[in-house]
C-alpha positions in Angstrom: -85.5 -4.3 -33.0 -85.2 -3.1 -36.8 -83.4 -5.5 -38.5 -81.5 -4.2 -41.5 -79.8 -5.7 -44.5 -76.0 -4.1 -45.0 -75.5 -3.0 -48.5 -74.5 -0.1 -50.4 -78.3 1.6 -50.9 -78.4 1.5 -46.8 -75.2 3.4 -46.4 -76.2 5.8 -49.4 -79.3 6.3 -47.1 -77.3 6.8 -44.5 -75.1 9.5 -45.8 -78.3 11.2 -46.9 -79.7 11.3 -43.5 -76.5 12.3 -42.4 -76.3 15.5 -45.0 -79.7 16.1 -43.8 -78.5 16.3 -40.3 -75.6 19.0 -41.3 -77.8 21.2 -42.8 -80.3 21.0 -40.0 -77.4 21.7 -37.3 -76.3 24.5 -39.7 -80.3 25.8 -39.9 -80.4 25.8 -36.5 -76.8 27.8 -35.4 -77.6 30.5 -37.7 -81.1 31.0 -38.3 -83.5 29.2 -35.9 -84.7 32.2 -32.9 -83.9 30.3 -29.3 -85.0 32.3 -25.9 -81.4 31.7 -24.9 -78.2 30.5 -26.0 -78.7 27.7 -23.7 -81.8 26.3 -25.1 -79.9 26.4 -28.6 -76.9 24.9 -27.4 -79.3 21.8 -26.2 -80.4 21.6 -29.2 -77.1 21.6 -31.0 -76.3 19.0 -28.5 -78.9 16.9 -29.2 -78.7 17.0 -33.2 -75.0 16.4 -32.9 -75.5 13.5 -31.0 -78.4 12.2 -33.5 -75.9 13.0 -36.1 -72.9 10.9 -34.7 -74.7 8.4 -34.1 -75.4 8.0 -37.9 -71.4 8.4 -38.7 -70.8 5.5 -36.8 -72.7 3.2 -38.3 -71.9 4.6 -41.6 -68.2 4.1 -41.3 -68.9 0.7 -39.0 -70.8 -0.2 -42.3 -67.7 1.1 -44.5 -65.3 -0.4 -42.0 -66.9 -3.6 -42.9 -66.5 -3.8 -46.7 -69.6 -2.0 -47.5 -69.0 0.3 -50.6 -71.0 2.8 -51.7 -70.4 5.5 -54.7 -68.2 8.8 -53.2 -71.1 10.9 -54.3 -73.1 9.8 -52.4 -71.0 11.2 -49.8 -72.6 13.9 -47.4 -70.9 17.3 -48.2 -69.7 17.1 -44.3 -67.3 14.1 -45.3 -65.3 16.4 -47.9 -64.1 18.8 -45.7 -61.1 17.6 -43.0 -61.9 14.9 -40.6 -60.9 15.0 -36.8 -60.7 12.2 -34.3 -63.2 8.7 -35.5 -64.4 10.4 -38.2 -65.6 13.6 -37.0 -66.6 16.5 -38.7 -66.1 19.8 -36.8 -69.0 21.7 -37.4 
C-alpha cells in the first residue's frame, strides 16, 4: 500500500495525470486504428475508468480542504460538469 501525504503538489499531480488521461482518451477516439469498434470501445472503457478513478480522489482530496491553484486545473474541469464531477467526453 502507497502511502501518500495530502497536499496541494499531490492534487496538482493529480490533475496533471488527469489532463494526461483526456488527451489520451481523445488520442485514442479519433486517431488510434482498432480492428473493430469494439476493441476501441474497451479501450475507451478502460481509460475512462483509469481516468475516474483519478477524479475521485482529486475532488475527495478538494472535498477535504486541500487547495490547489485553478491552473493547475486539467482543461476537462473547465468545460460543464455532469453528475460527481464528471466530464462528458
Amino acid at each position: 500500500m502507497q502511502i501518500r501525504a495530502d497536499s496541494k503538489y499531490h492534487l496538482k499531480d493529480l490533475h496533471q495525470e488527469i489532463d494526461f488521461f483526456d488527451r489520451k482518451i481523445a488520442y485514442c477516439r479519433d486517431h488510434e486504428e482498432f480492428g473493430s469498434e469494439a476493441l476501441r470501445g474497451t479501450a475507451l472503457r478502460k481509460l475512462a475508468t483509469k481516468r475516474q478513478t483519478l477524479v475521485n480522489s482529486a475532488l475527495e482530496m478538494a472535498g477535504r480542504g486541500i487547495e490547489c491553484d485553478p491552473k493547475y486545473l486539467p482543461r476537462s474541469f473547465s468545460k460543464a460538469p455532469t453528475d460527481k464531477g464528471e466530464v462528458a467526453l
